[in-house]
C-alpha positions in Angstrom: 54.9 82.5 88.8 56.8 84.2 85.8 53.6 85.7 84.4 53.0 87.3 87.9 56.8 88.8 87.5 55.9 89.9 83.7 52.6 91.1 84.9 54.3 93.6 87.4 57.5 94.7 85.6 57.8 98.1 84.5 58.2 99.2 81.3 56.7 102.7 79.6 54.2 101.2 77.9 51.4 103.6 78.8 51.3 107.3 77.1 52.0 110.3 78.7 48.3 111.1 77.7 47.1 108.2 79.6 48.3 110.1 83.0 45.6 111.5 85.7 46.2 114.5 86.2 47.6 114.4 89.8 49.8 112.1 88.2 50.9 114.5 85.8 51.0 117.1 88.5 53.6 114.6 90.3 55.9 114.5 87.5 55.4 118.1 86.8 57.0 118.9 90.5 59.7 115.9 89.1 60.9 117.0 86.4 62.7 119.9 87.9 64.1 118.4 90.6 65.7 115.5 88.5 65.1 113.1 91.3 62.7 113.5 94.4 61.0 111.5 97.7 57.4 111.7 98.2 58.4 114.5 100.8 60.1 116.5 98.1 56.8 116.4 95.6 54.8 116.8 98.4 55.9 120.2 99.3 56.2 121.0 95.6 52.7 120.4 95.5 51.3 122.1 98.6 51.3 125.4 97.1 49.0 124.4 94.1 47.1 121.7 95.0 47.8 119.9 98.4 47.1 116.8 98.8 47.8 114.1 101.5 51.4 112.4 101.9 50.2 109.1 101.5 47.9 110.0 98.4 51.1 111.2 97.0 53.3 108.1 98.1 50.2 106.2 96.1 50.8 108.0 92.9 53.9 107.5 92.9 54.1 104.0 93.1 51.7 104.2 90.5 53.7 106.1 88.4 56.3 103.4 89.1 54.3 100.9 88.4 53.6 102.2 85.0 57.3 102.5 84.3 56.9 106.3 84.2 59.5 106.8 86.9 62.3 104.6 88.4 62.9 104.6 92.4 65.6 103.5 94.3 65.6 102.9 97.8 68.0 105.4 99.9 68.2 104.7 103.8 64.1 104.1 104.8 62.9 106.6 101.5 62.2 105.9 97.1 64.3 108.3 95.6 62.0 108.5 91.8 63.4 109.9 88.5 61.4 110.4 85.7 62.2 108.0 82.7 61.5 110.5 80.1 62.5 114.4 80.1 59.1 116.9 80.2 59.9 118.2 76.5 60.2 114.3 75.4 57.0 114.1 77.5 55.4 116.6 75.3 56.8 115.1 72.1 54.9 112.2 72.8 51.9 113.8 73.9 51.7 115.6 70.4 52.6 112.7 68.2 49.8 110.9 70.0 47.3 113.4 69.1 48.8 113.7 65.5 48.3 110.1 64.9 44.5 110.2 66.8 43.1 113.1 65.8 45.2 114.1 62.4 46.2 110.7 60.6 49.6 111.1 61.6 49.9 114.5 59.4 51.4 117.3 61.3 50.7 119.3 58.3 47.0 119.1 59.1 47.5 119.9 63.2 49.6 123.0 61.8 46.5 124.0 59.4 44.3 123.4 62.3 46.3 125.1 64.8 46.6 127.8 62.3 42.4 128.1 61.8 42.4 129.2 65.4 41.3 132.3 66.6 44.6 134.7 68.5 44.6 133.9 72.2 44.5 138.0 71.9 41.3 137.2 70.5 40.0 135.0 72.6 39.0 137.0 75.6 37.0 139.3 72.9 35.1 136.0 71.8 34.6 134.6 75.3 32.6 138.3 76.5 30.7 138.3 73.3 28.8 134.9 74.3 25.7 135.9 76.1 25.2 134.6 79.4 22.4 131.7 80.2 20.3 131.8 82.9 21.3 129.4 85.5 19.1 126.3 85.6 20.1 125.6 89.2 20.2 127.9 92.1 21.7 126.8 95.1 20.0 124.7 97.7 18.3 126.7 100.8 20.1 125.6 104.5 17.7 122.6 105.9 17.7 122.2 109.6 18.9 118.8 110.8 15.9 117.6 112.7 13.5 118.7 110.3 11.3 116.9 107.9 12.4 116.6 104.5 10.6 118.7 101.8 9.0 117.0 99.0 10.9 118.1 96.3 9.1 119.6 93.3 9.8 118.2 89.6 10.6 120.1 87.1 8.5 120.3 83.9 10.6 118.2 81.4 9.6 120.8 78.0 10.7 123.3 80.0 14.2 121.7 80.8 14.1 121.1 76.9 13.4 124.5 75.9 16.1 125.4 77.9 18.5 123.6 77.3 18.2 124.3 73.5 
């Protein structure tokens, strides 16, 4: 019975990086408001990506769970905080990729960072990529009582050749 209770207790002992990304969407509608009901990051949310109320409730508790945010219960509502600020959000996000993908050198994110094109550039760059043909077009309206059409294979060199 007290591994169950361990088991369950929250604690931030998963990485910003390890969020979903309705998840971070939910915290992202948080972190203004300091603390928030479902209601309150449900309508912060409707504008940009609207979701249900209860798929909202669930990622909450989820977050909870995690020990990303802390609720309290006020009258019949969870009233959730987040247990770290965005910008120490982001600090963690970075030192995480820093030690992944740089060896814990900052010096060599900076250099990398610094190798990369201007976003000024970057729209330049993105026009001068020519455009592949598409290797699907969409499917053609199929009437609900008729037969289905065999469908056709395509030639597997030419899917190679194009896809090279």
């Amino acid at each position: 019975m007290e591994q169950a209770a361990q088991a369950r207790m929250p604690g931030p002992r998963h990485s910003i990086l390890d969020l979903a990304p309705l998840e971070l969407e939910c915290l992202s509608v948080l972190w203004p408001l300091g603390e928030g009901t479902v209601r309150d990051i449900h309508r912060g949310l409707a504008a940009t990506c609207p979701r249900a109320y209860t798929t909202v409730m669930t990622i909450m508790d989820r977050l909870e769970q995690k020990g990303i945010v802390a609720r309290r219960k006020v009258g019949r509502a969870f009233h959730y905080k987040a247990m770290l600020s965005a910008e120490e959000a982001r600090l963690k996000a970075v030192e995480k990729i820093v030690l992944g993908f740089f060896d814990g050198s900052p010096e060599a994110l900076a250099a990398h960072l610094s190798s990369q094109p201007s976003p000024a550039s970057r729209p330049a760059q993105v026009a001068a990529v020519p455009r592949l043909p598409s290797l699907v077009s969409a499917p053609a309206p199929v009437a609900v009582d008729a037969p289905a059409a065999p469908v056709a294979e395509l030639p597997s060199r030419n899917l190679d050749e194009r896809l090279l």
